[in-house]
MDTraj code that builds the backbone (N, CA, C; nanometers):
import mdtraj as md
import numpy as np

residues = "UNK UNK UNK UNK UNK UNK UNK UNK UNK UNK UNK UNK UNK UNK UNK UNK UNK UNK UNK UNK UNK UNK UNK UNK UNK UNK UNK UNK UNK UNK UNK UNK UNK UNK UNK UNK UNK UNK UNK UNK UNK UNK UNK UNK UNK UNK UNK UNK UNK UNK UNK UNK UNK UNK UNK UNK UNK UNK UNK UNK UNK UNK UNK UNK UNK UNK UNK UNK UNK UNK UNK UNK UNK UNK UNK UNK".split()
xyz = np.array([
    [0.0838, -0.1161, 0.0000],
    [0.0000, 0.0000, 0.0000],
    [0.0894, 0.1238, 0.0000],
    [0.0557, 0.2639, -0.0919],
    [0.1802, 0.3405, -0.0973],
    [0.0607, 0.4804, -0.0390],
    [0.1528, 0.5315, 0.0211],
    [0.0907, 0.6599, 0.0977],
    [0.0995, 0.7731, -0.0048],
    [-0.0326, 0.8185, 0.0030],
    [-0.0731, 0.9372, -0.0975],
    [-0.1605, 1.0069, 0.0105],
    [-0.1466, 1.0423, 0.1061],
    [-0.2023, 1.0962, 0.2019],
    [-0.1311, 1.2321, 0.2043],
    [-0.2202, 1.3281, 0.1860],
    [-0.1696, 1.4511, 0.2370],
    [-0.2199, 1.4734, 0.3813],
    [-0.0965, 1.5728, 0.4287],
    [-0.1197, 1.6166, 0.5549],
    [-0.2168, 1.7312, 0.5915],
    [-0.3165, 1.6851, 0.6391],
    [-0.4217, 1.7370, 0.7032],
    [-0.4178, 1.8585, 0.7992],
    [-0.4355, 2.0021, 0.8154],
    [-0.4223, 2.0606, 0.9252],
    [-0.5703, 2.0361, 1.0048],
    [-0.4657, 2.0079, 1.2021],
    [-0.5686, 1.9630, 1.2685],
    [-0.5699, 2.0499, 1.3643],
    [-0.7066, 2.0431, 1.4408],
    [-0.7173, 2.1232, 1.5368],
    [-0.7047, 2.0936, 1.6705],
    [-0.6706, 2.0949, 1.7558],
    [-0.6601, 1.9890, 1.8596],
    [-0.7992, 2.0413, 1.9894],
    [-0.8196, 1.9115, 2.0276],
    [-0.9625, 1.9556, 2.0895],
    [-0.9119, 1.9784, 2.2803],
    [-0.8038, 1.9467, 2.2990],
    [-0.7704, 1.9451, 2.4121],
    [-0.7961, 1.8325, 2.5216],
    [-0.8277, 1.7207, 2.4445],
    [-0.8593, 1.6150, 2.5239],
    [-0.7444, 1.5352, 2.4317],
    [-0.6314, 1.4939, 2.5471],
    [-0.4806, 1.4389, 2.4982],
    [-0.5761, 1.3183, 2.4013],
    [-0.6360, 1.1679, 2.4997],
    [-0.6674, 1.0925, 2.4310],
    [-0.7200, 1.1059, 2.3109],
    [-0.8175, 1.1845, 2.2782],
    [-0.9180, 1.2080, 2.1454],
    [-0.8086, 1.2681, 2.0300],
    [-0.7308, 1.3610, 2.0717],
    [-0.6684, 1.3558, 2.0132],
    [-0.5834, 1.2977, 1.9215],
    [-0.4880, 1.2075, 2.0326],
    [-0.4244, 1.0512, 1.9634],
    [-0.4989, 0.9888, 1.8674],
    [-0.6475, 0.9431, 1.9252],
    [-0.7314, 0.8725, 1.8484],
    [-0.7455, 0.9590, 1.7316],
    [-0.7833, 1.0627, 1.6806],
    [-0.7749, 1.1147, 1.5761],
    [-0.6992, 1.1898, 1.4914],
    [-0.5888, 1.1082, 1.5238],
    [-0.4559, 1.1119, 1.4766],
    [-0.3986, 1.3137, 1.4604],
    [-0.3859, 1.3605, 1.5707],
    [-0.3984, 1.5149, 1.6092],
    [-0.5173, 1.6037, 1.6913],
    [-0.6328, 1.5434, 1.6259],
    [-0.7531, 1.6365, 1.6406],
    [-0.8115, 1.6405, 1.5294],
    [-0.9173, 1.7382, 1.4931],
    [-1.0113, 1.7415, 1.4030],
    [-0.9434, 1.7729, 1.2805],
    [-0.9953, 1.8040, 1.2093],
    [-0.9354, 1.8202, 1.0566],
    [-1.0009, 1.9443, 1.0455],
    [-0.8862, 2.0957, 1.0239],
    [-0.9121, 2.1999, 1.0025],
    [-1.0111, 2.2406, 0.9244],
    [-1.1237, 2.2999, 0.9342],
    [-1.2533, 2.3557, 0.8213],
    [-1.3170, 2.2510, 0.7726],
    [-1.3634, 2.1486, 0.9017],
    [-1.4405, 2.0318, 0.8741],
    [-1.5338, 2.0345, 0.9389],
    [-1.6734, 2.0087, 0.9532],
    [-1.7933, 1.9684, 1.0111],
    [-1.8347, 1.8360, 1.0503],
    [-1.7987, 1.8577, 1.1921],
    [-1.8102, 1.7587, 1.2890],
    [-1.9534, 1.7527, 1.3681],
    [-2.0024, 1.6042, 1.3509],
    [-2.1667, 1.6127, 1.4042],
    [-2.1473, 1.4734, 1.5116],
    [-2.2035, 1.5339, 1.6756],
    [-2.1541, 1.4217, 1.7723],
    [-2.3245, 1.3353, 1.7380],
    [-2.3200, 1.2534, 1.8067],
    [-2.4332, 1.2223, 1.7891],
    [-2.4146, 1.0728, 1.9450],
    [-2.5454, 1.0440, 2.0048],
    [-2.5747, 0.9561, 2.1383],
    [-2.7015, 0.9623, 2.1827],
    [-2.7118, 0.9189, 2.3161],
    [-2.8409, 0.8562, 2.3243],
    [-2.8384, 0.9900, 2.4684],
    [-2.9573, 1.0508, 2.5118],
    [-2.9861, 1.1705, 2.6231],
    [-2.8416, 1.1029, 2.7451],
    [-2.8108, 1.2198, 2.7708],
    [-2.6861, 1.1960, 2.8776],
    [-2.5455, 1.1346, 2.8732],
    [-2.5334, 1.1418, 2.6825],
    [-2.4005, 1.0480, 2.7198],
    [-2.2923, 1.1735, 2.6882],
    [-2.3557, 1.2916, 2.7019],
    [-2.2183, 1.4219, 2.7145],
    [-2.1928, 1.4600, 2.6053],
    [-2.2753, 1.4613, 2.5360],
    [-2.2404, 1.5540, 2.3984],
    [-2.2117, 1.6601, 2.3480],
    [-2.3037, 1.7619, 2.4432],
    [-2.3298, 1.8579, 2.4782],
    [-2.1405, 1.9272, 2.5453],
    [-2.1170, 1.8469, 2.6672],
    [-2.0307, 1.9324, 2.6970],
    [-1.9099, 1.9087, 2.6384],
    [-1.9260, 1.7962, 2.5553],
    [-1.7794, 1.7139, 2.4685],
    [-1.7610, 1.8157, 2.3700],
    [-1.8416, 1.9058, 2.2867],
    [-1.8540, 1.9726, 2.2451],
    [-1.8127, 2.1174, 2.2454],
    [-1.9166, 2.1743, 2.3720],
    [-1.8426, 2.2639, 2.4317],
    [-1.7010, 2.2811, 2.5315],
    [-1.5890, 2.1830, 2.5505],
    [-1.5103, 2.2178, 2.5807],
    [-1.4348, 2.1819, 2.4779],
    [-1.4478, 2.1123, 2.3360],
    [-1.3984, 2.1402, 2.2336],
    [-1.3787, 2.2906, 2.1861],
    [-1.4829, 2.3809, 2.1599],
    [-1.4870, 2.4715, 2.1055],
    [-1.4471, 2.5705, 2.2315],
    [-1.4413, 2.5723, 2.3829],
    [-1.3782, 2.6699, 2.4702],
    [-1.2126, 2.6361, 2.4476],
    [-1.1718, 2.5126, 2.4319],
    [-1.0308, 2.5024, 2.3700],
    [-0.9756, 2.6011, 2.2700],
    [-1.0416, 2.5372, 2.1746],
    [-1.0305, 2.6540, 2.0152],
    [-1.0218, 2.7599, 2.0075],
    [-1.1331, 2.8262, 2.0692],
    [-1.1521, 2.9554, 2.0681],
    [-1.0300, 3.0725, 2.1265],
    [-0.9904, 3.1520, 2.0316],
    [-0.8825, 3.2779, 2.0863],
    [-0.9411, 3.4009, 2.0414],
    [-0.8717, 3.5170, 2.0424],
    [-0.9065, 3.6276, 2.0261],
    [-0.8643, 3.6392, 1.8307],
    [-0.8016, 3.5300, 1.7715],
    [-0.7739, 3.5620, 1.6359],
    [-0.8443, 3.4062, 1.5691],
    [-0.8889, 3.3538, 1.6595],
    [-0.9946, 3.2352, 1.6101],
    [-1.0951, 3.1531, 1.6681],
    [-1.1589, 3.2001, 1.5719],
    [-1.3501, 3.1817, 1.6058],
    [-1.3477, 3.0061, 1.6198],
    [-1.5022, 3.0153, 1.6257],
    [-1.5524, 2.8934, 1.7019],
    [-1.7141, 2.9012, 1.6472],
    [-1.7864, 2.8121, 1.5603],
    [-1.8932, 2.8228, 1.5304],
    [-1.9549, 2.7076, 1.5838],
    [-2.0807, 2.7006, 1.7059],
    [-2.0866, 2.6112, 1.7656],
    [-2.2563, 2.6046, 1.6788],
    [-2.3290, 2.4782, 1.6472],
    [-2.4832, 2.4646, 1.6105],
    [-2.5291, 2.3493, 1.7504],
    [-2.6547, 2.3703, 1.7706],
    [-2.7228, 2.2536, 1.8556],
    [-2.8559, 2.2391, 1.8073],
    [-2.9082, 2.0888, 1.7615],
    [-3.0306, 2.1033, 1.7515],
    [-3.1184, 1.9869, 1.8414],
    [-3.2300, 2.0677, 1.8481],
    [-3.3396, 1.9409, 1.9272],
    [-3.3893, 1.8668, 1.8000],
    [-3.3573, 1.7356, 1.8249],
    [-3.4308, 1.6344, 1.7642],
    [-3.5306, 1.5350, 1.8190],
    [-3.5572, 1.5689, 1.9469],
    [-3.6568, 1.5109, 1.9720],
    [-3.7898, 1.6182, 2.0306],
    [-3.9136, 1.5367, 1.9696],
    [-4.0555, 1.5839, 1.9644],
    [-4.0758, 1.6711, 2.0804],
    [-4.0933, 1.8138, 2.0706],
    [-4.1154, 1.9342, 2.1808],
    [-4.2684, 1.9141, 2.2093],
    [-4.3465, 1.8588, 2.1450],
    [-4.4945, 1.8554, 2.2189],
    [-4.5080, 1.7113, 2.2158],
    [-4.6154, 1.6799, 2.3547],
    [-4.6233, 1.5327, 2.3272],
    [-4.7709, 1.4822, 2.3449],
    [-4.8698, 1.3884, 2.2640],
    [-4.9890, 1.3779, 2.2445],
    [-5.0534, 1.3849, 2.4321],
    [-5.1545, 1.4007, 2.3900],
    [-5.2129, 1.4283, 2.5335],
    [-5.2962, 1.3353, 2.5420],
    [-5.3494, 1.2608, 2.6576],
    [-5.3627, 1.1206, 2.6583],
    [-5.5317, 1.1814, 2.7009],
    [-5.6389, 1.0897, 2.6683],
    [-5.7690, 1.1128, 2.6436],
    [-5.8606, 1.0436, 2.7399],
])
top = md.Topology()
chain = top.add_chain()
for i, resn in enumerate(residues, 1):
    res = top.add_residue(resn, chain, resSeq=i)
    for name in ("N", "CA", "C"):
        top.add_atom(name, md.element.get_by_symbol(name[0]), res)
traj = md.Trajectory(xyz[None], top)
């Protein structure tokens, strides 16, 4: 197998392990979507990703959405 891999700029999320595992950190000007089941920390895996990142010469664009049903049938 011959390496044709270019080098990726990464971002590092500040969590040593995750890092390793993703061989640096994220991949610069990429869109990353966490995804789990209520409570498994997504939310703050997230946000201390992006309080890492964030400096006074680089931004941080954070999205959150609800995917689960905001009204729920009313029982009769």
């Amino acid at each position: 197998m011959t390496k044709h891999r270019r080098d990726v700029a990464r971002i590092q999320t500040g969590i040593r392990n995750l890092d390793e595992l993703l061989g640096g950190g994220l991949p610069k000007g990429s869109v990353t979507v966490l995804g789990g089941p209520p409570g498994a920390g997504k939310t703050i895996l997230a946000q201390q990703i992006c309080f890492h990142g964030v400096t006074a010469r680089q931004r941080v664009l954070y999205f959150n959405t609800l995917s689960e049903p905001t009204a729920r049938p009313c029982a009769t």
